[in-house]
DRENGU-269705 format. One record per residue: residue in one letter; x, y, z of N, C-alpha, C, O, CB in turn; residue number from 0. Coordinates in pm, whole numbers, plus 50000, padded with zeros to 5 digits. Glycine has a CB too. Layout:
N
 r   nxx   nyy   nzz  caxx  cayy  cazz   cxx   cyy   czz   oxx   oyy   ozz  cbxx  cbyy  cbzz   k
 A     X     Y     Z     X     Y     Z     X     Y     Z     X     Y     Z     X     Y     Z NUM
...
END
This chain:
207
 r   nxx   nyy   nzz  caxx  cayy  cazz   cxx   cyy   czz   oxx   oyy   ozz  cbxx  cbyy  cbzz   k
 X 02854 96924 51133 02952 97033 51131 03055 97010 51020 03123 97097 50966 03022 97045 51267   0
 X 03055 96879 50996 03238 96818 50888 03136 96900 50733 03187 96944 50629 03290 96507 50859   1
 X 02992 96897 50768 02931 96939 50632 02983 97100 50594 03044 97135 50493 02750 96930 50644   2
 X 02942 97178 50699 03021 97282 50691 03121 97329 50627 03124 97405 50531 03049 97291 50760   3
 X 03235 97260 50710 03365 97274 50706 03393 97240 50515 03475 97305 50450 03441 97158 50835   4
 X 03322 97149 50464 03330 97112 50331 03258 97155 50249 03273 97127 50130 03322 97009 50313   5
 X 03148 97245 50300 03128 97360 50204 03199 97487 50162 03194 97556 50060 03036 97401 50234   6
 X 03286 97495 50311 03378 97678 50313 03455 97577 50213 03485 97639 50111 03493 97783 50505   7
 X 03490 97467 50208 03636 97458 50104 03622 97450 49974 03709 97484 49894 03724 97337 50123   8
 X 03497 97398 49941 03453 97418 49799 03374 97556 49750 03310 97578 49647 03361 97303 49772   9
 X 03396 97612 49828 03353 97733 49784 03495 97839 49786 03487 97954 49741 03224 97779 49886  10
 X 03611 97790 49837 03767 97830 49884 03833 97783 49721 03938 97826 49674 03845 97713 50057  11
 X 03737 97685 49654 03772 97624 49572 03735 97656 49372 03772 97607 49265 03725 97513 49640  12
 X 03638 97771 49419 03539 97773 49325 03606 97812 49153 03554 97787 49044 03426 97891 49389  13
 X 03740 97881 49182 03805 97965 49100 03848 97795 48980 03845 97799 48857 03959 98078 49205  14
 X 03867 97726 49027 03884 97637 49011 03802 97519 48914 03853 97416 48870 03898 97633 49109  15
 X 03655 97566 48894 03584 97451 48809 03582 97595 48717 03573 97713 48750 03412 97345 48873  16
 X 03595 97525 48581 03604 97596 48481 03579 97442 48311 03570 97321 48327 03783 97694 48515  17
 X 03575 97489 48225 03549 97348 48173 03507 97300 48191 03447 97324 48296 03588 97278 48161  18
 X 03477 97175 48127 03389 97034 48162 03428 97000 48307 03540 96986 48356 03431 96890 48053  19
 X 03339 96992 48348 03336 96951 48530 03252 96805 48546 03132 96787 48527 03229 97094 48641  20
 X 03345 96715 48584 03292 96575 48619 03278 96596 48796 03371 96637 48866 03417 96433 48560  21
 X 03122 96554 48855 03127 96581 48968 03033 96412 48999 02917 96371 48985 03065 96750 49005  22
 X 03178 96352 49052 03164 96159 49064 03085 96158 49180 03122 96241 49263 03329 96045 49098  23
 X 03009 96106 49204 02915 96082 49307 02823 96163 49370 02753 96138 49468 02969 96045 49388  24
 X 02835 96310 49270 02760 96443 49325 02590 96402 49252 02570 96315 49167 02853 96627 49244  25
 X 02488 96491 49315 02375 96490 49306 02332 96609 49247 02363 96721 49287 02327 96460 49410  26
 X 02196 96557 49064 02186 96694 49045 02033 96698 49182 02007 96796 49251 02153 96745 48839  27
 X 01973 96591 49186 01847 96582 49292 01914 96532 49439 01989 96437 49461 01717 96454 49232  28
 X 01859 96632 49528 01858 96569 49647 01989 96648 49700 02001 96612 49817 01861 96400 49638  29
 X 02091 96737 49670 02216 96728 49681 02185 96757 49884 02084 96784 49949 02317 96857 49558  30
 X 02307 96737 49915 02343 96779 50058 02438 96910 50077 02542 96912 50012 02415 96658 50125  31
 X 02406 97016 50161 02475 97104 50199 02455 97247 50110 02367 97248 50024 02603 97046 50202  32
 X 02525 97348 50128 02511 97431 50134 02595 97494 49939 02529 97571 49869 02554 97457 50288  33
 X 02690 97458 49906 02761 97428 49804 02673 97434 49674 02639 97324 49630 02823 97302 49830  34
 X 02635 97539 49612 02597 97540 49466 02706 97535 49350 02783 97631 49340 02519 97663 49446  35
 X 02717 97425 49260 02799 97440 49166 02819 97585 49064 02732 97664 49027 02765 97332 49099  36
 X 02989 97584 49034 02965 97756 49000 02990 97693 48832 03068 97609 48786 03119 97917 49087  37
 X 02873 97787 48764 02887 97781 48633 02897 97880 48519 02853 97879 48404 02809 97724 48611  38
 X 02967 97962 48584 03014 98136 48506 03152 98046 48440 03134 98033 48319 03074 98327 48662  39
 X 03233 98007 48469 03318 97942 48359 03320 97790 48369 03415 97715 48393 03467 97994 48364  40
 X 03174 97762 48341 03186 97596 48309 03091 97571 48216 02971 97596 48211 03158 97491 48436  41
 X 03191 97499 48118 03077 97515 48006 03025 97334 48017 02925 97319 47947 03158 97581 47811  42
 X 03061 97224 48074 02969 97142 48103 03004 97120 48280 03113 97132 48336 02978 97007 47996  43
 X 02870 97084 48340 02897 97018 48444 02812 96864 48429 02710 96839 48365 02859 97112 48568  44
 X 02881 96793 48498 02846 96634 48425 02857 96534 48604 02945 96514 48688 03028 96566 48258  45
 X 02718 96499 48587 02733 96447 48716 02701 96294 48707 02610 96260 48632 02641 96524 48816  46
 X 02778 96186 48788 02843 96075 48780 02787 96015 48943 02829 96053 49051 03018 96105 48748  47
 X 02671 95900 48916 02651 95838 49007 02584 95716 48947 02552 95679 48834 02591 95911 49101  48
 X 02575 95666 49083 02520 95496 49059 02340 95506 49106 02280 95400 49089 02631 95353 49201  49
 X 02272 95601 49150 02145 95635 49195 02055 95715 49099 02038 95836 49092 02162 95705 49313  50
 X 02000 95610 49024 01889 95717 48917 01786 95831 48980 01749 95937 48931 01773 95613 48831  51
 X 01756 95774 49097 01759 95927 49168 01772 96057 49173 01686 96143 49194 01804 95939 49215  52
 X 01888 96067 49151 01990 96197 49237 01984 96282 49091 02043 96390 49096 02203 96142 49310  53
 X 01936 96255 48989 01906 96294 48831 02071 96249 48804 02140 96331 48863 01848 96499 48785  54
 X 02131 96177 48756 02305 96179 48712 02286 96201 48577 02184 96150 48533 02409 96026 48738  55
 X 02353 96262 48500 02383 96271 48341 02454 96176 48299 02492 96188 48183 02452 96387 48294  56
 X 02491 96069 48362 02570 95929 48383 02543 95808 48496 02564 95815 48617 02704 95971 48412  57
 X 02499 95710 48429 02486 95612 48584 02589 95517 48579 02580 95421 48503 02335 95516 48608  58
 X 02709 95537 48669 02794 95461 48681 02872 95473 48800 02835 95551 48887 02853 95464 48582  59
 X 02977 95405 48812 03052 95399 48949 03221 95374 48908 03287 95325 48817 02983 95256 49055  60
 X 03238 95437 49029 03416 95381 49017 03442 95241 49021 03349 95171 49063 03514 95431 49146  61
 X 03556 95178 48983 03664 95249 48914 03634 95222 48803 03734 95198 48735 03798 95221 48939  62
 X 03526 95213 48740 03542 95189 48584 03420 95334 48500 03301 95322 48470 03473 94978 48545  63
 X 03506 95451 48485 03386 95603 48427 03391 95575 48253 03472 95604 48165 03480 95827 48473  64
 X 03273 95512 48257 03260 95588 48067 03290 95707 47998 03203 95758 47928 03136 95605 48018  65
 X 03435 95773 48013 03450 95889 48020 03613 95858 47896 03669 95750 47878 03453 95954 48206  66
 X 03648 95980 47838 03761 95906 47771 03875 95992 47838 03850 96075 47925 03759 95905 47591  67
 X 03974 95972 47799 04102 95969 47869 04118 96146 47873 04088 96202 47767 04239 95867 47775  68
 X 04147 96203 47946 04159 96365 47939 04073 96407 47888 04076 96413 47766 04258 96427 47879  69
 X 03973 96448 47951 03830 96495 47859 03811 96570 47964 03780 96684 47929 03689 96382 47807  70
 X 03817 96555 48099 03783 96715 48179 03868 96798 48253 03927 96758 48353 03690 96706 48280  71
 X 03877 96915 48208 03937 97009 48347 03919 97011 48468 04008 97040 48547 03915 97118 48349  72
 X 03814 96983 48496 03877 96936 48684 03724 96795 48740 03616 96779 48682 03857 97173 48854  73
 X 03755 96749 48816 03722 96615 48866 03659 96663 49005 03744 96718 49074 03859 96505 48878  74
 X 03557 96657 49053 03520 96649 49200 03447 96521 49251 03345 96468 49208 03432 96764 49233  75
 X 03539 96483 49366 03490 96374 49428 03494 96365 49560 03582 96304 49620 03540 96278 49388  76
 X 03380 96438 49623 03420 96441 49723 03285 96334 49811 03166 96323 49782 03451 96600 49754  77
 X 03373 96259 49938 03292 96180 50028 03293 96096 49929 03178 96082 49889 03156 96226 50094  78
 X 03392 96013 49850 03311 95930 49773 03404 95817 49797 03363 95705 49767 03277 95973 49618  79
 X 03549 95833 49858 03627 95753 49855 03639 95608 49942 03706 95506 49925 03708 95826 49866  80
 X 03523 95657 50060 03500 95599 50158 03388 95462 50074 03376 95356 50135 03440 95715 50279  81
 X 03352 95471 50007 03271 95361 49961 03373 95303 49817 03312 95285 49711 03094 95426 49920  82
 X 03472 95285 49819 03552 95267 49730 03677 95194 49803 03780 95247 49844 03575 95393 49661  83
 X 03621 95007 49809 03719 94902 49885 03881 94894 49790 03992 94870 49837 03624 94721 49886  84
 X 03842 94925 49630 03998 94954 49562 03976 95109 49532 03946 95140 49417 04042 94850 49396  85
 X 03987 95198 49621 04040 95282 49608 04160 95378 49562 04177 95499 49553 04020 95274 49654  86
 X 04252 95237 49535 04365 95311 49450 04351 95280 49280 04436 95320 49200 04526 95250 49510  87
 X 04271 95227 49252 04194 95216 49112 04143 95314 49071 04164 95353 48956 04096 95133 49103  88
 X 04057 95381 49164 03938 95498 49166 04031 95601 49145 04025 95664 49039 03835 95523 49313  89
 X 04159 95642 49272 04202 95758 49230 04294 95726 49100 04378 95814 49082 04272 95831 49346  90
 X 04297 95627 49012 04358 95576 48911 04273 95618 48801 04314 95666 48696 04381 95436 48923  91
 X 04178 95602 48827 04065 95671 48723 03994 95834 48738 03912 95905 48680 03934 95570 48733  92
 X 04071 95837 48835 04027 96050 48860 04157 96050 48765 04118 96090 48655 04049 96176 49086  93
 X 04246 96033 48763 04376 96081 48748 04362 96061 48559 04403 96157 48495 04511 95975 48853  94
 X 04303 95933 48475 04314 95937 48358 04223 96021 48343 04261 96109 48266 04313 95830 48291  95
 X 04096 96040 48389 03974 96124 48292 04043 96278 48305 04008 96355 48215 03774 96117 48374  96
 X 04116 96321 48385 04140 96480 48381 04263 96492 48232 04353 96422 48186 04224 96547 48572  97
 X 04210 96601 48205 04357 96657 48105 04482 96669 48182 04473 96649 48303 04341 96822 48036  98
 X 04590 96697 48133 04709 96757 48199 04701 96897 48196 04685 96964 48094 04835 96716 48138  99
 X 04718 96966 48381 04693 97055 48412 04557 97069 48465 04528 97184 48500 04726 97116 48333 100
 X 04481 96990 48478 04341 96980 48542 04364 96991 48655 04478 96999 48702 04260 96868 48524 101
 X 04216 96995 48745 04213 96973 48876 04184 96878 48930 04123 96812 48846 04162 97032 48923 102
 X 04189 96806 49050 04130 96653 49150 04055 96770 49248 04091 96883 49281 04293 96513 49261 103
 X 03989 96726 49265 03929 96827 49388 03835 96695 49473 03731 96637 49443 03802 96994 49312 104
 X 03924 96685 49583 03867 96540 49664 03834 96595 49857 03888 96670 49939 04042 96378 49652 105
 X 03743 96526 49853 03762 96473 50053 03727 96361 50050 03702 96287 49955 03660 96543 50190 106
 X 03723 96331 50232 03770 96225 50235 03790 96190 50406 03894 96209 50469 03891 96230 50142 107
 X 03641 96126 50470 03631 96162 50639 03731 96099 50667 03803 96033 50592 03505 96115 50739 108
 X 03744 96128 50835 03850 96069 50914 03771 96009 51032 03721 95896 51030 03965 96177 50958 109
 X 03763 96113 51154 03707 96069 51226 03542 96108 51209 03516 96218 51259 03776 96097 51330 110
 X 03447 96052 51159 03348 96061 51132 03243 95936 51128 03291 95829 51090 03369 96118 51041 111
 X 03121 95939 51160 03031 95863 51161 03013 95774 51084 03026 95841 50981 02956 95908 51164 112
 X 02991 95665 51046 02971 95585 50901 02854 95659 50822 02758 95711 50879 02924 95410 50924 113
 X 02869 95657 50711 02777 95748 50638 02623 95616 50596 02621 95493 50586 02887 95829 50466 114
 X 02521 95721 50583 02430 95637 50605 02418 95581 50493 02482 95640 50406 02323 95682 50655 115
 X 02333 95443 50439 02294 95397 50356 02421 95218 50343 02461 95162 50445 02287 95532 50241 116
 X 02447 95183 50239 02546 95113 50240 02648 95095 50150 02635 95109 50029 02511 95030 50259 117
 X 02782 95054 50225 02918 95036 50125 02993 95158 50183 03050 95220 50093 02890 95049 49932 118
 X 03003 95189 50255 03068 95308 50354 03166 95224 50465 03123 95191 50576 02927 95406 50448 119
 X 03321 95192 50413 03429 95069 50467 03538 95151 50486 03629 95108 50557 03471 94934 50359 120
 X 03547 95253 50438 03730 95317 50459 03682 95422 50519 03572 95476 50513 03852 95366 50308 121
 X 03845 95461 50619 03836 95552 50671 04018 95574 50670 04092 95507 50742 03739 95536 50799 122
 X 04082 95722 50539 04214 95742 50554 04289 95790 50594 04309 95898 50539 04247 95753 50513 123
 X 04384 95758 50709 04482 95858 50770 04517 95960 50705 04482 95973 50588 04594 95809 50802 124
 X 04597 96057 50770 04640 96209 50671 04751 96137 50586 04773 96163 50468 04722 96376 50776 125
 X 04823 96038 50665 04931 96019 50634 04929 95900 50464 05005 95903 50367 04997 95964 50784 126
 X 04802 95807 50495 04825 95751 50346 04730 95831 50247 04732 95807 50127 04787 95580 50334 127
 X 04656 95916 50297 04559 96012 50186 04644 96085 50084 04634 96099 49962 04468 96139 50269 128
 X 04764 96144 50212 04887 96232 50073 05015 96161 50001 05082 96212 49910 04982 96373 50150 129
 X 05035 96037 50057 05063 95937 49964 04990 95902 49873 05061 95915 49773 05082 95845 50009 130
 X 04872 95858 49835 04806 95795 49760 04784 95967 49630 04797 95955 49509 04658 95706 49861 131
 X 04758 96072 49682 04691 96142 49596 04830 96210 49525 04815 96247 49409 04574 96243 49669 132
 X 04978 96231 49593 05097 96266 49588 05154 96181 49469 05226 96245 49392 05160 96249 49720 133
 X 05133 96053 49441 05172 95963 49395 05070 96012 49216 05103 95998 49098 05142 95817 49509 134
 X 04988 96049 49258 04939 96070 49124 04885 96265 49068 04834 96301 48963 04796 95951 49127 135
 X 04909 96314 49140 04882 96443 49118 04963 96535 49236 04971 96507 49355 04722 96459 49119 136
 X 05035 96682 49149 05060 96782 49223 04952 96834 49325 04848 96895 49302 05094 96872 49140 137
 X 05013 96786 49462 04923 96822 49555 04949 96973 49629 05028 96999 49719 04923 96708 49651 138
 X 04828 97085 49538 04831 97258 49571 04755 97275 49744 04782 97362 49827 04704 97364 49420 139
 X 04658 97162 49756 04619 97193 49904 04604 97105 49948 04581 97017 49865 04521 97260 49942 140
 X 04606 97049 50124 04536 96949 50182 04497 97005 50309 04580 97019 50399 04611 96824 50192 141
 X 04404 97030 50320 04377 97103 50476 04237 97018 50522 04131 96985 50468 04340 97311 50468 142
 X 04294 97003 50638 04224 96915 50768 04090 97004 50823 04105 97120 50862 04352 96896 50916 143
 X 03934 96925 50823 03877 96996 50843 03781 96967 50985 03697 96879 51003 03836 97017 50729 144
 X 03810 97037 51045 03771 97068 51184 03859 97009 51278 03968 96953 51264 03637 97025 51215 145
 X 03768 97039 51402 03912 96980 51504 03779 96873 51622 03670 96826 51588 04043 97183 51633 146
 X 03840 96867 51741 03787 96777 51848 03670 96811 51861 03601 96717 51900 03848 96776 51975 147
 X 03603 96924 51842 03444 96968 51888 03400 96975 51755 03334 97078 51751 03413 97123 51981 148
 X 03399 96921 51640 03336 96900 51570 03325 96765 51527 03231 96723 51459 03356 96973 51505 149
 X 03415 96702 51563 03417 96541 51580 03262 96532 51703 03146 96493 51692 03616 96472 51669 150
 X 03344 96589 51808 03221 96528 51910 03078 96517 51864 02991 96430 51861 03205 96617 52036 151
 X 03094 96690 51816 02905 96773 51771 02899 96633 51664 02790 96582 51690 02889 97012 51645 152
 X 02945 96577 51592 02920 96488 51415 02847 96399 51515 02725 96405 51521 03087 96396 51286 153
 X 02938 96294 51614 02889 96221 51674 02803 96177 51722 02751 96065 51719 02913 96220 51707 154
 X 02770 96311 51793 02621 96326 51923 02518 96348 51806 02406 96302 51825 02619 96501 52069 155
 X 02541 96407 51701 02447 96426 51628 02342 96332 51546 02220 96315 51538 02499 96489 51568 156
 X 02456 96283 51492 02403 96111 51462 02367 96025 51503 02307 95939 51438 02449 96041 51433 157
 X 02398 96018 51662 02378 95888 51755 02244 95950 51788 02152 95874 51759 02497 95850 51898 158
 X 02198 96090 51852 02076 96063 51860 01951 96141 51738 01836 96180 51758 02060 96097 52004 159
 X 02027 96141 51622 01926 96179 51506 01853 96046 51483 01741 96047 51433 02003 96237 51358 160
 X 01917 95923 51521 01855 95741 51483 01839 95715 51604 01736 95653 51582 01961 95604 51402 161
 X 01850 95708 51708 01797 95695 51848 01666 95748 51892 01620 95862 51881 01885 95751 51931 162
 X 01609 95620 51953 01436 95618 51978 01451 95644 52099 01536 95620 52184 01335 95480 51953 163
 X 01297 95730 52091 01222 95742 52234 01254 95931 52267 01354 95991 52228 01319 95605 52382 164
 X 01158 95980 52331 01159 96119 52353 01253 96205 52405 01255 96325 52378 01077 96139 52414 165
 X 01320 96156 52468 01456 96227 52563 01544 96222 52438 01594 96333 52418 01535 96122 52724 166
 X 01579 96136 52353 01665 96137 52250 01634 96262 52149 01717 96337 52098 01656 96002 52184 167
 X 01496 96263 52136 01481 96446 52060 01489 96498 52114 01564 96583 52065 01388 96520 52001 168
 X 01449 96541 52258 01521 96668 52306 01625 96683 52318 01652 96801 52340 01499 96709 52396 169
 X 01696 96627 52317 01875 96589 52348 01882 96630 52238 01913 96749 52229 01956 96429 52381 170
 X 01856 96554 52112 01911 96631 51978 01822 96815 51940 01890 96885 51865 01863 96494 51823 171
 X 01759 96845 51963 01740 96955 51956 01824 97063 52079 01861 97176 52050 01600 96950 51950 172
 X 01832 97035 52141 01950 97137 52221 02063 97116 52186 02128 97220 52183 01966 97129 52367 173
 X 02140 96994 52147 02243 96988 52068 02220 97075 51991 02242 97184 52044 02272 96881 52014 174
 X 02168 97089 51834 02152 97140 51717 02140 97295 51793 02207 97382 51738 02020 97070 51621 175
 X 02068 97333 51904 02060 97488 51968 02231 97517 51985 02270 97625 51942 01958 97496 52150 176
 X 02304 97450 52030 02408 97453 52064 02560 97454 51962 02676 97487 51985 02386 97362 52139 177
 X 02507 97413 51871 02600 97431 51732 02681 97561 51704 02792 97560 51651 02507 97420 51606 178
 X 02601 97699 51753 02741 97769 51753 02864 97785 51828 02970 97831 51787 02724 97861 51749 179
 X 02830 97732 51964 02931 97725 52107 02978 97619 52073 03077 97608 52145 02873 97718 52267 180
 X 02969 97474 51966 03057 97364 51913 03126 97464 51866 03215 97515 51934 03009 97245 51813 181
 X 03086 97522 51704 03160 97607 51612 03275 97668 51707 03391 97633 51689 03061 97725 51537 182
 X 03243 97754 51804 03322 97839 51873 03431 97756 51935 03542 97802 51907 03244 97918 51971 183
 X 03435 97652 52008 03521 97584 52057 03587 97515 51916 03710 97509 51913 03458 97494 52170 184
 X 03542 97484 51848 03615 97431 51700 03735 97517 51679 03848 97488 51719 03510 97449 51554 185
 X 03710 97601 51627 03789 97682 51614 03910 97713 51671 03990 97786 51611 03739 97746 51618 186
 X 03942 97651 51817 04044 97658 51910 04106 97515 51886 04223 97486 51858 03992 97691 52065 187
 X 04010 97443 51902 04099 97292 51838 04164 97299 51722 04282 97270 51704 04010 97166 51803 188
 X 04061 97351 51615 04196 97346 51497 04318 97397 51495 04391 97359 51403 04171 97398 51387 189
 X 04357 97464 51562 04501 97450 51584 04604 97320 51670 04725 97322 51692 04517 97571 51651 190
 X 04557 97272 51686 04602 97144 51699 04524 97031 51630 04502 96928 51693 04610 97121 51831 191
 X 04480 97048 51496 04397 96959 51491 04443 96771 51399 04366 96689 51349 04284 97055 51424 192
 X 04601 96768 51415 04669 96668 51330 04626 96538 51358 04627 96453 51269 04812 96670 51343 193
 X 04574 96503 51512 04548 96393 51549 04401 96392 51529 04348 96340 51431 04599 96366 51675 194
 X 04333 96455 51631 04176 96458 51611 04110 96527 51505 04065 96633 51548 04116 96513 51720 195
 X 04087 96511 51386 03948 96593 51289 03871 96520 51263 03871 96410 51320 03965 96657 51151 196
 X 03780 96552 51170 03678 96517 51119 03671 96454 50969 03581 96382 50926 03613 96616 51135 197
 X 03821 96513 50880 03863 96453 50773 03912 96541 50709 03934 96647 50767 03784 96385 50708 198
 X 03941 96529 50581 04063 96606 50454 03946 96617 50343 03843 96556 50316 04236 96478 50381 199
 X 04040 96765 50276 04008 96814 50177 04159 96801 50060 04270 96826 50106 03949 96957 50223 200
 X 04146 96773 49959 04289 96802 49864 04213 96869 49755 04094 96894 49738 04392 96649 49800 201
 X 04325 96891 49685 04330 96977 49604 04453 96918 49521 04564 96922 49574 04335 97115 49666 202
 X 04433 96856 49374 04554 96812 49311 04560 96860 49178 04463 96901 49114 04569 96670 49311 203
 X 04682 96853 49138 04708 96897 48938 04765 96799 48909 04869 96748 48949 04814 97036 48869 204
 X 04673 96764 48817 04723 96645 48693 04902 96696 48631 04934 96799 48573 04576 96660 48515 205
 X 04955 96622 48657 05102 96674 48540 05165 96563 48501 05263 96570 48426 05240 96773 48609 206
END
């Protein structure tokens, strides 16, 4: 469901990639979710990973981008921060590669599953996420995405998508039947959703 929720925002977001677009840890193979990059005003999109895989137009990792100092209009990094133990390096290096007046366009789970594969160690409160990104960029948005029933649905989902034995698929297939009555109750949590979500979206300007 947190996948969701982080597609409506990058797509809430779209007005926004224009110029050279560095997208750090995004996939041109394999990508996840629903989110097609918009390229009516982008005249490069440039994608930045450590997985020859995923096709990258760059194989590298934070905090150190072969990239030179203000060279793109806006930066997307999203889900990437969580595998990033100096993370205040990383957003040290979103912050030089953008021009002044660029965009950061970041998330960043909270209460969420460990993400699969490995090097997945942080997990940032609301409270040091808008310190850390405040400290280096005009922060235009930060909105919290989902509330208590989409935490739960992430949960149940994962625990028995890797859980053996037959009762565990049917369990996860009526879950997954059940995803719009999560959605529906979501929706009532997010209004209270400061303590319990699923994680943050920002939105920053280089100045």
């Amino acid at each position: 469901m947190r996948r969701n929720y982080l597609d409506a925002e990058l797509e809430r977001s779209r007005h926004l990639f224009s110029g050279t677009v560095l997208d750090i840890g995004g996939k041109a193979r394999g990508r996840r979710g629903s989110f097609s990059p918009a390229f009516s005003d982008v005249s490069r999109w440039v994608y930045l990973n450590i997985d020859p895989l995923s096709g990258p137009d760059l194989i590298c990792s934070l905090p150190d981008l072969p990239i030179q100092d203000g060279s793109a209009d806006t930066a997307v990094m999203t889900e990437v921060l969580e595998y990033m133990p100096d993370f205040r390096r990383s957003l040290d290096e979103l912050r030089r590669v953008l021009k002044k007046g660029g965009y950061a366009v970041v998330s960043s789970p909270f209460l969420n599953p460990i993400h699969a594969g490995h090097g997945d160690c942080i997990r940032m409160t609301e409270e040091l996420l808008k310190k850390e990104i405040s400290s280096r960029f005009e922060v235009t948005r930060f909105e919290r995405m989902g509330g208590a029933a989409a935490v739960i649905f992430d949960i149940l989902r994962v625990e028995l998508l890797y859980a053996d034995g037959r009762l565990s698929k049917i369990l996860y297939r009526l879950l997954m039947c059940s995803a719009r009555l999560f959605a529906a109750a979501d929706r009532l949590f997010q209004r209270r959703n400061f303590y319990v979500n699923t994680g943050y979206f920002v939105v920053g300007r280089a100045v």
